[in-house]
N, C-alpha and C positions, 0 to 999 in steps of 0.2 A: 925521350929521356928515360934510362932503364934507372930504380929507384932498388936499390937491394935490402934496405933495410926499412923496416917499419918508421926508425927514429929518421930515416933520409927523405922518407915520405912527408913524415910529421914536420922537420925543415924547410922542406921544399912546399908543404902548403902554409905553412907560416910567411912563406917569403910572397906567395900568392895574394895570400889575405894583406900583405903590406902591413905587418904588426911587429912587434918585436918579440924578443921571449919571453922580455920580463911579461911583459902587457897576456901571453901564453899564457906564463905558469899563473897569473892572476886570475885570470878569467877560469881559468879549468881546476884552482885548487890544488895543482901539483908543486911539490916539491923544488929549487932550484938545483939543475946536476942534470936529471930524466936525460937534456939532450947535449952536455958537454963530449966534446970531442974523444976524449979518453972511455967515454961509456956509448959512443955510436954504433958497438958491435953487438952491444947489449939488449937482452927483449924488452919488448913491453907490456907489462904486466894487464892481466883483463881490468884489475881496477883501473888503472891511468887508463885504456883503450875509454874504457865506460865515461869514466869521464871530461876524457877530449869530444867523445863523440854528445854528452849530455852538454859542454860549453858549445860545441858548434856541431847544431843539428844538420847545416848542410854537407856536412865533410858522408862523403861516400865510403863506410865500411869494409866493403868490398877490397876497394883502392887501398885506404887503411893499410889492412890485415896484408892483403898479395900483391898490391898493386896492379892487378887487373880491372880493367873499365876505367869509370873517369873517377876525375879525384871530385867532384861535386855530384850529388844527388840530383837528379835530371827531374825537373819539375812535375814532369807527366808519369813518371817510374811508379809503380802499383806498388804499394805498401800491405798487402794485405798477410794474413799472421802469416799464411803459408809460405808466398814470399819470403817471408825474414827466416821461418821455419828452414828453407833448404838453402839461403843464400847468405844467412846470418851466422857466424861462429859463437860469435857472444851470445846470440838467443840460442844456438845450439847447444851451445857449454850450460849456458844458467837453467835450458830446459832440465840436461842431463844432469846436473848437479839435485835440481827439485826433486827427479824422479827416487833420486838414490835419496836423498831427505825423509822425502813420504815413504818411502821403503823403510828405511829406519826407524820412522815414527810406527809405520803401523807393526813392526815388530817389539817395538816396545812397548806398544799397545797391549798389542796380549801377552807380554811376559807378563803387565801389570796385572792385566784378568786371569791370570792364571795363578799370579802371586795373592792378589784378592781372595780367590776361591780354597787356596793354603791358608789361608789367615782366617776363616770363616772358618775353616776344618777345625782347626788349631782352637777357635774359641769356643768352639761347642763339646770338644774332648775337653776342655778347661775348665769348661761347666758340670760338666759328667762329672771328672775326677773331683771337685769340689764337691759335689752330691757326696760321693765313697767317701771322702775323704769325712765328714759334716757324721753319714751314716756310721763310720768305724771309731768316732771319738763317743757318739752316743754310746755304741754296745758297748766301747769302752768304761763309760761313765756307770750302765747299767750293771756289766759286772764286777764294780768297782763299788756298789753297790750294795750288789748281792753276795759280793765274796765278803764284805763287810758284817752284814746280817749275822 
């Protein structure tokens, strides 16, 4: 049976599992609609994939996402990170997504060290010009002063 869409997939192992949709959208936290008739052309989001696949850990990703291989996770199947690393979309997406994350952080990391190292500049000319500034009321005072005298 050729399954074209991800939501015909998601159907057709609900009809597997022998459950309803209500008893579905319960167990998995989703919204009711995701699988009505009028939105069956529609995707499905990595959130809902994440957590159809977090309610039922045996549903096979793979199958999921293309519908290639079987629709259950084969008991002896190697789960190890690499595994999921080359055969997994969602661990693919949410690696790539981290990657671009920590890129971001660590660029804003040293915009901050650099913004620090301006702000140290700034308070030690702050300190200085307070010096001139402390020096140029004294001369002022003293010929103020002595123009007095």
């Amino acid at each position: 049976m050729i399954l074209a869409t991800t939501k015909q997939r998601i159907l057709y192992f609900i009809e597997k599992k022998n459950i309803t949709k209500s008893v579905f959208y319960e167990k998995t936290d989703i919204k009711r609609g995701l699988l009505d008739k009028d939105k069956l052309d529609a995707t499905v989001s990595d959130v809902y994939i994440a957590k159809i696949l977090a309610s039922f850990p045996d549903l096979n990703i793979e199958w999921l996402i293309t519908g290639q291989g079987e629709m259950l996770k084969q008991p002896d199947a190697p789960t190890t990170h690499d595994t999921l690393q080359t055969t997994d979309p969602i661990v693919s997406y949410l690696e790539r997504v981290i990657k671009e994350k920590d890129y971001k952080i660590e660029q804003q990391a040293q915009e901050i060290g650099r913004l620090r190292e301006i702000n140290e500049n700034l308070e030690v000319d702050n300190q200085e010009l307070r010096k001139v500034i402390v020096q140029l009321r004294s001369a002022e005072d003293v010929s103020g002063v002595v123009a007095a005298s």
